[in-house]
C-alpha positions as CSV (number, residue, x, y, z in Angstrom):
1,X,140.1,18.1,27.5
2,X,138.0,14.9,28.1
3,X,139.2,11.5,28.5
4,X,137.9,10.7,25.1
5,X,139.7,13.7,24.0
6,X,142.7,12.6,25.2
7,X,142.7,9.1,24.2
8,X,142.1,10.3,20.2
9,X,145.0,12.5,20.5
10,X,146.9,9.9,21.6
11,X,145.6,6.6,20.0
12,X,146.5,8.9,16.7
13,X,150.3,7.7,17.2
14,X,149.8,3.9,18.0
15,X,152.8,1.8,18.7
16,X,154.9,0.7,15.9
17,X,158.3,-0.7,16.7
18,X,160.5,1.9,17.7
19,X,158.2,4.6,18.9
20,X,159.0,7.0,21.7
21,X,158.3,5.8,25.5
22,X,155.7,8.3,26.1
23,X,152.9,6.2,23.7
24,X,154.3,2.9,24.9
25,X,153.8,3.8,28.5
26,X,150.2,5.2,27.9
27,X,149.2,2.1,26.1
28,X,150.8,0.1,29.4
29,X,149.0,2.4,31.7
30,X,145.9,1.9,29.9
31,X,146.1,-1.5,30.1
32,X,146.6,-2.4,33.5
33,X,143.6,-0.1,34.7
34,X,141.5,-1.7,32.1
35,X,142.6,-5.5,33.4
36,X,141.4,-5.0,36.8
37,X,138.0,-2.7,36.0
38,X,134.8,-3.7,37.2
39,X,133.5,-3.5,33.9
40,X,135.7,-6.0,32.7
41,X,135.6,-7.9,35.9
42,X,131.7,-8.2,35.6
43,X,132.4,-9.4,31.6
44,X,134.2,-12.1,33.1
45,X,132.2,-13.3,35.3
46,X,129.6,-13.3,32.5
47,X,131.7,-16.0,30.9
48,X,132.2,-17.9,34.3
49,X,129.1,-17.8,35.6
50,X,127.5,-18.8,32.4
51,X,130.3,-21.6,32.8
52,X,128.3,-23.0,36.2
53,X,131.7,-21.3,37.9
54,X,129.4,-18.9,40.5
55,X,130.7,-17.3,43.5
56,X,128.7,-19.6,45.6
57,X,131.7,-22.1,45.2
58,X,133.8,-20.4,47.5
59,X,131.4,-20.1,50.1
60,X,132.8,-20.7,53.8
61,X,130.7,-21.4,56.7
62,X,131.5,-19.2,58.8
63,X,130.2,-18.2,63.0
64,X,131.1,-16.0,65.7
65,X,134.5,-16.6,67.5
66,X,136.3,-15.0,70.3
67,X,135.7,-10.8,70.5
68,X,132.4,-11.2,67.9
69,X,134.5,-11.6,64.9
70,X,133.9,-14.2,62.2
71,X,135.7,-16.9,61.8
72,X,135.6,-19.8,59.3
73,X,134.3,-23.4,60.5
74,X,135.2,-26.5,58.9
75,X,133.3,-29.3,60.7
76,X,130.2,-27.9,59.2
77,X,128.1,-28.9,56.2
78,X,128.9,-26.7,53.3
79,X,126.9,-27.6,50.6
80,X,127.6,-25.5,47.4
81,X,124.7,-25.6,44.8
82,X,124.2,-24.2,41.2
83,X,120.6,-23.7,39.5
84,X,121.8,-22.3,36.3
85,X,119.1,-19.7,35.7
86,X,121.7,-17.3,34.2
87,X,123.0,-20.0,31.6
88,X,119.2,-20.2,31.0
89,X,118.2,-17.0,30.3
90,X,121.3,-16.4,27.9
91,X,120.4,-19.7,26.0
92,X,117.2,-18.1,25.6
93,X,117.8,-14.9,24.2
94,X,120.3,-15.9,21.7
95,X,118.4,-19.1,20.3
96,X,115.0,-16.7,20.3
97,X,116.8,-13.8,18.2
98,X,119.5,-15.8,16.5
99,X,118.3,-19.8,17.0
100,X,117.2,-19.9,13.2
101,X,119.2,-18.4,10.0
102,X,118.4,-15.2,9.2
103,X,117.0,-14.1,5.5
104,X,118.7,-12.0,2.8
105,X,116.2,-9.7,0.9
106,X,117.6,-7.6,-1.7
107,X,116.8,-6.1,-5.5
108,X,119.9,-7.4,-7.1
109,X,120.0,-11.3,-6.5
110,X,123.7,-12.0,-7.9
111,X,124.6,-10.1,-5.1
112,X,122.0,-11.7,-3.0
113,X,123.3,-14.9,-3.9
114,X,127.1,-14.1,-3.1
115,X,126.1,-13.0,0.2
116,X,124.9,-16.2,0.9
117,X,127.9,-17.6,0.2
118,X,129.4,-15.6,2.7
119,X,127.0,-15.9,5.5
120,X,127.0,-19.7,5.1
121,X,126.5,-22.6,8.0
122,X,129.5,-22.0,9.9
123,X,129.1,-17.9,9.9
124,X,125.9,-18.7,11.5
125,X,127.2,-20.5,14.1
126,X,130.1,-17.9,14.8
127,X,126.7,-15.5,15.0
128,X,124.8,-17.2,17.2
129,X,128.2,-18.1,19.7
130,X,128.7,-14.2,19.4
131,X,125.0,-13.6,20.6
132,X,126.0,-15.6,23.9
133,X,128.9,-13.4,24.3
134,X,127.2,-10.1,24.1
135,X,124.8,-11.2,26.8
136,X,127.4,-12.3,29.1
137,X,129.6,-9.3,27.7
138,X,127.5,-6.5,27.3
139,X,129.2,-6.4,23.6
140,X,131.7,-8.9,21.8
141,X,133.7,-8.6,18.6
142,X,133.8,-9.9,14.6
143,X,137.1,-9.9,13.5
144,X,137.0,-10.7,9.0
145,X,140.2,-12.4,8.0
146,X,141.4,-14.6,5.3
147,X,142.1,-18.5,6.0
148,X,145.2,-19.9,5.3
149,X,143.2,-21.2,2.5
150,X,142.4,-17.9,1.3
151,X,138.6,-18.0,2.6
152,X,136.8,-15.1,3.5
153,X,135.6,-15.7,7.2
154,X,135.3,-14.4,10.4
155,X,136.1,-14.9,14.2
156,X,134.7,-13.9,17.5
157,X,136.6,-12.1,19.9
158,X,134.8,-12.0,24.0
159,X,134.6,-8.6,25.4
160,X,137.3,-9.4,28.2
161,X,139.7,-9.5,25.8
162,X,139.4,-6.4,23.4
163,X,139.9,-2.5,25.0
164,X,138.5,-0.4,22.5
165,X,139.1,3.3,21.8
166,X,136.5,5.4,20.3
167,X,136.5,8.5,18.5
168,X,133.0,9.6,19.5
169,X,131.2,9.5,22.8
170,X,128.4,7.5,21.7
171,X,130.5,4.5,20.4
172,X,130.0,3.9,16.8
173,X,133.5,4.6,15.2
174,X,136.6,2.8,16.0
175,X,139.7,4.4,16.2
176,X,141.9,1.2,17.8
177,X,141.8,-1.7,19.5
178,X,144.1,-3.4,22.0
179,X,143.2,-7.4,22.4
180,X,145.0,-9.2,25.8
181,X,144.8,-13.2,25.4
182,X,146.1,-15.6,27.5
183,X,148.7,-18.9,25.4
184,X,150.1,-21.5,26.7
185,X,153.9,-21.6,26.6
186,X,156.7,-23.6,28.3
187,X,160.1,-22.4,30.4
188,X,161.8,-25.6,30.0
189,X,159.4,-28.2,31.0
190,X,157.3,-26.0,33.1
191,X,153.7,-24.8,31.4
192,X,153.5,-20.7,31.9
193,X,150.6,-18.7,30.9
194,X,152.2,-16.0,28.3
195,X,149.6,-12.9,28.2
196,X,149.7,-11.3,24.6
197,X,148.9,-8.5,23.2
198,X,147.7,-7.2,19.7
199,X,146.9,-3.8,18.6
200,X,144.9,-3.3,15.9
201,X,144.9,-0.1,14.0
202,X,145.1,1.5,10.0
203,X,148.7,-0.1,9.6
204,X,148.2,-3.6,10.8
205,X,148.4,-5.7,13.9
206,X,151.2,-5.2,16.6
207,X,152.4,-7.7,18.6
208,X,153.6,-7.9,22.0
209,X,154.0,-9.6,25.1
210,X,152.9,-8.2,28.3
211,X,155.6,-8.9,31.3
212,X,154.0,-7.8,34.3
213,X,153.0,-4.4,33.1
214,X,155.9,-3.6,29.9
215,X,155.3,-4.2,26.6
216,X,157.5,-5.8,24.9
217,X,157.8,-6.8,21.3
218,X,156.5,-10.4,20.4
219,X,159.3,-11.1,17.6
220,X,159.0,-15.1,17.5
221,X,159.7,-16.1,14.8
222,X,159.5,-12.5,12.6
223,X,161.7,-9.8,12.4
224,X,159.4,-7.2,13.3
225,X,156.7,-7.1,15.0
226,X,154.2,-5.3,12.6
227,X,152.1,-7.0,10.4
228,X,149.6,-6.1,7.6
229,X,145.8,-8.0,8.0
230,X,146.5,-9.8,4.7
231,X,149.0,-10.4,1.5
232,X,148.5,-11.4,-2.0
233,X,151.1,-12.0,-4.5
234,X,152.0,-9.3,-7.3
235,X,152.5,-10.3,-10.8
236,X,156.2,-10.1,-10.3
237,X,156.1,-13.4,-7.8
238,X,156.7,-10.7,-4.7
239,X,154.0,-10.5,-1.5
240,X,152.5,-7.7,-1.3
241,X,150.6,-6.1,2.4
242,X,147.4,-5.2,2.4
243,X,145.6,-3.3,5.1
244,X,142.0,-2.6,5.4
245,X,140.4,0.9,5.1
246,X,138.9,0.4,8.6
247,X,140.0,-1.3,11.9
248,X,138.6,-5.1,11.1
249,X,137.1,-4.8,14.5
250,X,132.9,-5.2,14.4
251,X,131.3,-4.5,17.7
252,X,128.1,-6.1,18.6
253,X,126.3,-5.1,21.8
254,X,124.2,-6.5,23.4
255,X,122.0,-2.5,24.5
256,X,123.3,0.2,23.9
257,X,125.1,1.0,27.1
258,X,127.2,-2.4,26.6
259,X,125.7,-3.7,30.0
260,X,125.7,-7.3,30.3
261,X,122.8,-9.7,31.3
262,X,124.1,-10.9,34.4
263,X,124.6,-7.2,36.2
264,X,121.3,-7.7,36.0
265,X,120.1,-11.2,37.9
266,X,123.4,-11.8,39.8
267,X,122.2,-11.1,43.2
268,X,118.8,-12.9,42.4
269,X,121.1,-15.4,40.6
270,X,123.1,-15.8,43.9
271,X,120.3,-15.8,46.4
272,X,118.8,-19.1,44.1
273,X,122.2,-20.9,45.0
274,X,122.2,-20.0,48.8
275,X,118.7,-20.8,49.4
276,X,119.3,-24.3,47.8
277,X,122.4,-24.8,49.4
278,X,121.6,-23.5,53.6
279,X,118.7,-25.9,53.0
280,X,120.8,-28.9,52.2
281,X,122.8,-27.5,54.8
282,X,119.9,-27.8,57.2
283,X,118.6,-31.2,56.1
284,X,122.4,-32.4,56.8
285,X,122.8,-31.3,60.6
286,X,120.7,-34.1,62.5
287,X,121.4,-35.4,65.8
288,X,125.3,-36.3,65.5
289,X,126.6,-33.1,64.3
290,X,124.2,-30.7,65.7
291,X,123.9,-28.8,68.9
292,X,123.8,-31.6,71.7
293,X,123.2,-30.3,75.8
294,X,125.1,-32.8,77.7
295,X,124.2,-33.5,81.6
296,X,126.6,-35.4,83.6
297,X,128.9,-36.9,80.7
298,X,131.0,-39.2,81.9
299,X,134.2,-37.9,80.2
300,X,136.1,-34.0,80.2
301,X,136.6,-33.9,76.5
302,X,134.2,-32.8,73.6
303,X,135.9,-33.5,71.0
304,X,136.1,-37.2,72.1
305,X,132.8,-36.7,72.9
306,X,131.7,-36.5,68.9
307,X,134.0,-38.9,67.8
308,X,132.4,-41.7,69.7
309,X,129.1,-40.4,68.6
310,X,130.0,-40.3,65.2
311,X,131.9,-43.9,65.8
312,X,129.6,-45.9,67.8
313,X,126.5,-43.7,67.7
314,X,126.2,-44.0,71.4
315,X,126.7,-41.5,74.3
316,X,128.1,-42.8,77.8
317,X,126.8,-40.9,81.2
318,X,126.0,-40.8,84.7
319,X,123.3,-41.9,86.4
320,X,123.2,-42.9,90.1
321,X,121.3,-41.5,92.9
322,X,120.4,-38.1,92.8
323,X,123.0,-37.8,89.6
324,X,120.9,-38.1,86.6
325,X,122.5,-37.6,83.1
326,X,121.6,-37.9,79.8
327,X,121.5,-36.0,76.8
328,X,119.0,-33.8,74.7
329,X,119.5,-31.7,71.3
330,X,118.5,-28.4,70.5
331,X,116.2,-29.1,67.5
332,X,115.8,-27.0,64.7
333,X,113.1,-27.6,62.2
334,X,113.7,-27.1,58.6
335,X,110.2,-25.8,56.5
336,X,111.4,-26.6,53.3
337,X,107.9,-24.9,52.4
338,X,109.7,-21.6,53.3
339,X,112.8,-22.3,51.1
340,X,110.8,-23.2,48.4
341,X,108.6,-20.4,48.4
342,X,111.6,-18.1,48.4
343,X,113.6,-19.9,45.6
344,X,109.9,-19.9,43.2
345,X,110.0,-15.7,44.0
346,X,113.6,-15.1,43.1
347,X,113.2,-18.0,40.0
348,X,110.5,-15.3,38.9
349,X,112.1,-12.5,39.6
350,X,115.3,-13.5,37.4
351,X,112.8,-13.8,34.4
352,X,111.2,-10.4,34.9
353,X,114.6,-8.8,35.8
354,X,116.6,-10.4,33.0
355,X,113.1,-10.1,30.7
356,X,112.5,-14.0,29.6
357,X,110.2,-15.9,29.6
358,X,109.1,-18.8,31.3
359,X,107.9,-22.4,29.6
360,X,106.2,-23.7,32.4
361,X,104.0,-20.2,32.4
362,X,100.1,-20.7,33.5
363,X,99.1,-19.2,30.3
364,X,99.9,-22.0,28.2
365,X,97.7,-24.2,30.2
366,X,94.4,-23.5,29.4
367,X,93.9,-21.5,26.6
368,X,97.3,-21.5,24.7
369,X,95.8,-18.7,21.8
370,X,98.0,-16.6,19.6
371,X,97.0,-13.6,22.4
372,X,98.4,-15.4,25.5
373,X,101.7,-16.7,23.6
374,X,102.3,-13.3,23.0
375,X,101.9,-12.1,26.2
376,X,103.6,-14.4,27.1
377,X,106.9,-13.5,24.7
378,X,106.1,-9.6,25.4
379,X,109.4,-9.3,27.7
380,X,111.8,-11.3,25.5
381,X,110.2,-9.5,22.6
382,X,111.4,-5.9,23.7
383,X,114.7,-7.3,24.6
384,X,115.1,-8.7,21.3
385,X,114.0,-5.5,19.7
386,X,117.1,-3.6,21.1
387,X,119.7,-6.9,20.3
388,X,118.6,-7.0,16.9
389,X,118.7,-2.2,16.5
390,X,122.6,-2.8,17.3
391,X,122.9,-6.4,15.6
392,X,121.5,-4.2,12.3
393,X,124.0,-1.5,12.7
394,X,126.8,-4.0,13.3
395,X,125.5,-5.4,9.6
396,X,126.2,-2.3,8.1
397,X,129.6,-2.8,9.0
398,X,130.1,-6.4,7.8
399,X,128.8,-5.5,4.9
400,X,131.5,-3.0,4.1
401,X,134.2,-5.6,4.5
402,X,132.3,-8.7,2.7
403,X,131.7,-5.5,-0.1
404,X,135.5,-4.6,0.0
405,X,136.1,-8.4,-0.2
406,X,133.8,-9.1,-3.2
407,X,134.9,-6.3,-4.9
408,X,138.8,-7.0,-4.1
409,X,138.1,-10.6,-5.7
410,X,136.7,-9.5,-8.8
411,X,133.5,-10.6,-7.7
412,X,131.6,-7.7,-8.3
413,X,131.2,-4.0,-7.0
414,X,128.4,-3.8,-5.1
415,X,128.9,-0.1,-3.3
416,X,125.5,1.4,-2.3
417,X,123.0,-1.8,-2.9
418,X,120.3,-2.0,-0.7
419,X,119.6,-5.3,1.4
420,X,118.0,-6.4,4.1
421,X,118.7,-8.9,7.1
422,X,115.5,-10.5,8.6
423,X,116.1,-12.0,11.9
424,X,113.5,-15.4,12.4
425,X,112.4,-15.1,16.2
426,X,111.8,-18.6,17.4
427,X,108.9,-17.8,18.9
428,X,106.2,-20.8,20.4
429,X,103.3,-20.3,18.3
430,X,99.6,-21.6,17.5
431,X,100.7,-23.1,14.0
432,X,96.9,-23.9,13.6
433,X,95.4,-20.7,14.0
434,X,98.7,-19.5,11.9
435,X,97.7,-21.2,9.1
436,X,93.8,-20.5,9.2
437,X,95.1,-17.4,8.9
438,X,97.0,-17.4,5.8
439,X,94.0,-19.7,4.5
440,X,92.1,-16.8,5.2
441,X,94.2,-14.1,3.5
442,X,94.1,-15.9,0.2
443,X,93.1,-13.1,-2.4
444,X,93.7,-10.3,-0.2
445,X,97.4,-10.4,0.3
446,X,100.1,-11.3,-2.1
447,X,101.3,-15.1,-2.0
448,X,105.0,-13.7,-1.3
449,X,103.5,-11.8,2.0
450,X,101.3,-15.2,2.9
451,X,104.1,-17.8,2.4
452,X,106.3,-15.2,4.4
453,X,103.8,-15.5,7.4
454,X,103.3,-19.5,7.4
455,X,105.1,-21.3,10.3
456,X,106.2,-24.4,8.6
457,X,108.4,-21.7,5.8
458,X,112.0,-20.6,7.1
459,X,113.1,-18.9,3.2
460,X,110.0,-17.3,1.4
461,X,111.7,-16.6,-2.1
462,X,112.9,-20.5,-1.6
463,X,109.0,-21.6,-1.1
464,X,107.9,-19.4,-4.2
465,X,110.4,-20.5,-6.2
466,X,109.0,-24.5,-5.2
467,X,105.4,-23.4,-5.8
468,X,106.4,-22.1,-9.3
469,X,108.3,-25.1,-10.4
470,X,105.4,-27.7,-9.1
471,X,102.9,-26.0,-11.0
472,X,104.9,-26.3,-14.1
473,X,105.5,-29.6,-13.5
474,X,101.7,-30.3,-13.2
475,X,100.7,-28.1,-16.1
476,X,103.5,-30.2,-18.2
477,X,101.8,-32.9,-16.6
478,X,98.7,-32.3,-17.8
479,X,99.7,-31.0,-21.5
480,X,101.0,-34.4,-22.0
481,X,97.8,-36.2,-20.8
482,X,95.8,-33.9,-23.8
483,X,98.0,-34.2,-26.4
484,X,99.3,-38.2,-26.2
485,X,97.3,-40.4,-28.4
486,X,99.0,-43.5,-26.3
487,X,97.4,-41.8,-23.0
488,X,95.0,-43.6,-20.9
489,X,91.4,-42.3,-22.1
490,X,88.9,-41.6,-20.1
491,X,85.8,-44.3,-21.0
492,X,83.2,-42.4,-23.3
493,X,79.6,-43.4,-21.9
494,X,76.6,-45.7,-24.0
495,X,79.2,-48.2,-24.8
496,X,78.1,-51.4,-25.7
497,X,79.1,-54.2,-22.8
498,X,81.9,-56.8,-23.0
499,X,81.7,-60.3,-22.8
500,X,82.8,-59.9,-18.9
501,X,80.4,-57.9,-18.4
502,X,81.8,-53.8,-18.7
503,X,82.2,-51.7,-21.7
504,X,84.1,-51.7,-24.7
505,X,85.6,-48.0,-26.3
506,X,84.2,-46.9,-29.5
């Protein structure tokens, strides 16, 4: 039996308060090797290194002691420098795919219009924070709840903290979820960092705290530790549980693999910052902390020997006779051209590797045409092709519980309506030759598909609907002009002239 096999069977009898030590010590066992994993090690350092925390902070300058082996030096420069690339690139992809608000398309617009509801401002924003987190994740989470207020909404959960466990091999179907979190809580006066558990499965969320590695139930403040997703109230004044039909957990990935970005660029991410930082380095170890050859110093100790340097910026020695001293310094020179062309091939190679695209690209100098913005966008443009496959599918799935919702409401049951989600790449285009373009396709396409492909139009239906009510307004407009005796009149020719000189109406 696989692993996958094994982790049905046994995921099939998730903890509930009370159940027998052998599930409670899988579910502990699981755990702990899923804390320390490189995979969720690298989703970590997504977060961290998207943060500006990169590994190039605890860097230690380091040389060759006694028997060849390193050893860590203090007195010398250690410049630690970040050129966020990474943070970069993610901000990138996520505004390109998810920077402006998506369009609903659908047959029945009631529904149409109640999914707009739903997908509103701030589920936009929770959208576009969760397209950060699958990049530096390789996948995040949607979690649908109700507000205290009773609001349909929805959270994001980071990779790092939900282990999921699958039914299938190829990751579509969620059997249960474990979610680790870190609170803040107190012993005494003392801050402590609690870490929490939840497990989410058919019968609710279970709560407990993890002590080193035991579970143990988290019964602050309840008296059990198992709790349904949401209540209502019955129509005899008692609460009622309700549980959803599926585990609320909504993956979105950023590939199909669940790789994140920065596996990707870290080494080229990491060679950026030690190129910038050896050559500050460099530039910082002139003549008073550099290597110095002595002759004839008039004095036994080194160490004094710096300090005055560094004190006084002067050197005392010997010179009489056939005793000459003096003192000359090993110089080093620094081509910064080197270091710069270095730090230009890895700032390329991040973009290729991590498949951006870059602003400052030669192809926007000269001619910028539709042809060499494109080309430009070709990398990102694939990239975003396989965000947006699994960002569809995840859809599917919200749509089953804002569906459930609407239909639990007694909104309407909309079960089996077709509708489509249209992602609006924010893409750098020529809006001139965009619009001769459309100018051009007056007569041959519709005026649906033409106001669809004008740059300056985020909602089609929402521009139609404009274009319809201005031209009533202007055919009302003009009605009233032909049919208003008071209306100006235009002045009828061969009229005989006025004392001042113009013409008088018939």
């Amino acid at each position: 039996m696989s692993l996958i096999d094994t982790l049905a069977v046994k995921v099939s009898n998730l903890i509930l308060q009370g159940a027998d030590m052998s599930d409670k010590q899988f579910f502990e066992r699981e755990i702990q090797k899923w804390k320390n994993s490189p995979q969720r090690i690298m989703q970590i350092k997504g977060h961290l290194y998207y943060d500006n925390e990169h590994d190039i902070l605890h860097r230690k300058r380091m040389m060759i002691g006694e028997g060849g082996k390193l050893e860590e030096v203090d007195n010398l420069p250690n410049n630690r420098l970040i050129d966020n690339q990474y943070a970069k690139l993610v901000n990138q992809k996520a505004n390109y795919l998810l920077g402006q608000p998506f369009a609903i398309e659908g047959e029945n617009q009631q529904y149409v219009e109640l999914l707009k509801k739903v997908f509103n401002k701030r589920f936009m924003k929770t959208l576009k924070a969760a397209g950060k987190a699958m990049l530096n994740n390789g996948i995040c989470w949607l979690y649908p709840y109700y507000t205290e207020t009773g609001e349909f909404s929805f959270r994001m959960f980071p990779g790092y903290e939900v282990l999921p466990f699958w039914k299938d091999t190829e990751h579509t179907i969620l059997e249960a979820a474990v979610r680790l979190y870190l609170v803040v809580g107190y012993q005494g006066t003392t801050p402590v960092l609690i870490e929490k558990v939840e497990i989410y499965d058919l019968n609710g969320v279970h709560r407990f705290i993890l002590d080193g590695s035991t579970l143990i139930p988290d019964l602050q403040g309840v008296d059990d530790n198992t709790s349904p997703y949401t209540t209502t109230t019955g129509e005899d004044g008692n609460t009622l549980p309700l549980n959803w039909a599926k585990v609320p957990l909504i993956p979105l990935k950023y590939n199909e693999c669940e790789i994140p970005l920065l596996k990707k660029v870290k080494t080229l991410q990491d060679g950026i910052n030690v190129m910038l930082s050896d050559f500050e380095n460099n530039m910082q170890e002139d003549a008073r902390n550099t290597i110095l050859v002595l002759k004839n110093y008039d004095g036994t100790n080194l160490g004094e020997f710096r300090k005055n340097l560094a004190t006084y910026g002067a050197v005392k020695v010997r010179y009489d006779g056939e005793t000459k001293g003096g003192v000359e310094t090993l110089e080093i020179k620094v081509n910064a051209e080197n270091y710069k062309a270095i730090i230009e091939i890895f700032k390329k190679a991040i973009i290729e590797n991590g498949m951006g695209y870059d602003a400052k690209d030669d192809r926007l100098s000269g001619n910028p045409n539709q042809m060499n913005i494109q080309s430009m966008y070709s990398d990102i443009d694939l990239d975003a092709n396989d965000m947006e496959t699994e960002l569809q599918a995840a859809f599917e799935e919200i749509l089953w519980f804002v569906n459930a919702h609407l239909a639990n409401t007694g909104q309407g049951n909309f079960d089996g309506e077709e509708v489509n989600i249209i992602f609006n790449r924010d893409i750098l285009i020529n809006e001139s030759e965009a619009i001769d373009n459309c100018q051009k396709s007056v007569g041959i396409l519709s005026d649906e598909t033409i106001v669809g492909m004008h740059p300056w139009v985020d909602d089609p239906q929402l521009e139609l609907d404009r274009l319809k009510k201005q031209k009533e307004e202007q055919q009302a407009e003009f009605e009233a002009q032909q049919f208003n005796p008071f209306a100006p009149q235009q002045q009828k020719g061969n009229a005989p002239p006025d004392d001042e000189g113009g013409t008088v109406n018939e």
